[in-house]
N, C-alpha and C positions, 0 to 999 in steps of 0.2 A: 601724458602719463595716465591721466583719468580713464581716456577712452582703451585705453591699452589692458588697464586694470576691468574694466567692464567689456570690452572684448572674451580676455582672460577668463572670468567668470562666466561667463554665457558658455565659454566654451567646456567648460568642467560643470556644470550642470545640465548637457547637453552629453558628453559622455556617460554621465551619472543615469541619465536617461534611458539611455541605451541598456548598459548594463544592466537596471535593473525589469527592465522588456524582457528578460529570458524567460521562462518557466516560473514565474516565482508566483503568480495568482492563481498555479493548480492547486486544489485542494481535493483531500480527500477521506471519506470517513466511513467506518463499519457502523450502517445502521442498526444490521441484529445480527448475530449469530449463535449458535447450538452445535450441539453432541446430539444426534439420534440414533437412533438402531445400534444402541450399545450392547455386544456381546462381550462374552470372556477376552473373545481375539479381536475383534473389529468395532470399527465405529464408521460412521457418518457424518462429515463433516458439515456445513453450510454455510452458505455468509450470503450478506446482502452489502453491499457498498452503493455510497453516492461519491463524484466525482463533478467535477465542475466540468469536465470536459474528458467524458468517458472513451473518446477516440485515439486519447494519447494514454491509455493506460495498453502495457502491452504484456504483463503476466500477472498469475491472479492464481493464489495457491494457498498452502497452511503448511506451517513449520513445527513438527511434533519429532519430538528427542533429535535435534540438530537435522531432521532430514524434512526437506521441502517436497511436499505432495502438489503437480500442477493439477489446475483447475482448468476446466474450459473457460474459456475468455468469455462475461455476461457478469452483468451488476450482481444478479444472484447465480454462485458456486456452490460445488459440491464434490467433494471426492469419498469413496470409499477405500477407506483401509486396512488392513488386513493383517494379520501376522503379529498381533498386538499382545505381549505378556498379560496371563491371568495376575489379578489380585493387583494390576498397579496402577498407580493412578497419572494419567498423565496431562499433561499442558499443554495448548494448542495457541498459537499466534495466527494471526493472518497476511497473507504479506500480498501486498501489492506493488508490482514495478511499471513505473510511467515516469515519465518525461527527463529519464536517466538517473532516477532516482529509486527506493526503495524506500516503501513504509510499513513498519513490521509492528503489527498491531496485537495487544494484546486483546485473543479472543475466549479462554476459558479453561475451564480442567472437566476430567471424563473420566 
């Protein structure tokens, strides 16, 4: 019964193993970002991220009033925007997707 119960247990920690091998040591974080070239309509986006393993990151953008602007794929982004109401102030996140995830980072107001 002993070796049964320690068989048992090796085997669910051996499972436990496995499952937690997935994806779970990505990390990833906005080291700077900014608003430049701020006009009445437009702005300028930028980001800088690190990632533990920059190969598995596969979209890279900024989410201002519920719509995603993509970014060329690289540690430091950037997109211009256009089309932007005078006199309002708006919110920008950063979002990055990798390793079937999404992290939607807060990045500033403009």
């Amino acid at each position: 019964m002993r070796q049964l119960l320690t068989l048992f247990t090796l085997f669910i920690v051996a499972l436990i193993g496995v499952a937690c091998d997935k994806e779970e040591d990505f990390t990833c974080r906005v080291v700077e970002s900014e608003a430049t070239d701020i006009t009445t309509t437009s702005v300028t986006l930028e980001a800088t991220i690190n990632t533990s393993d920059f190969s598995k990151v596969e979209r890279v953008g900024f989410m201002v009033d519920n719509e995603f602007y993509r970014a060329e794929l690289s540690r430091i982004f950037s997109v211009e925007i256009n089309g932007l109401k005078p006199n309002k102030t708006y919110e920008y996140r950063i979002v990055i997707y990798a390793v079937g995830d999404v992290w939607n980072i807060e990045g500033g107001k403009f």
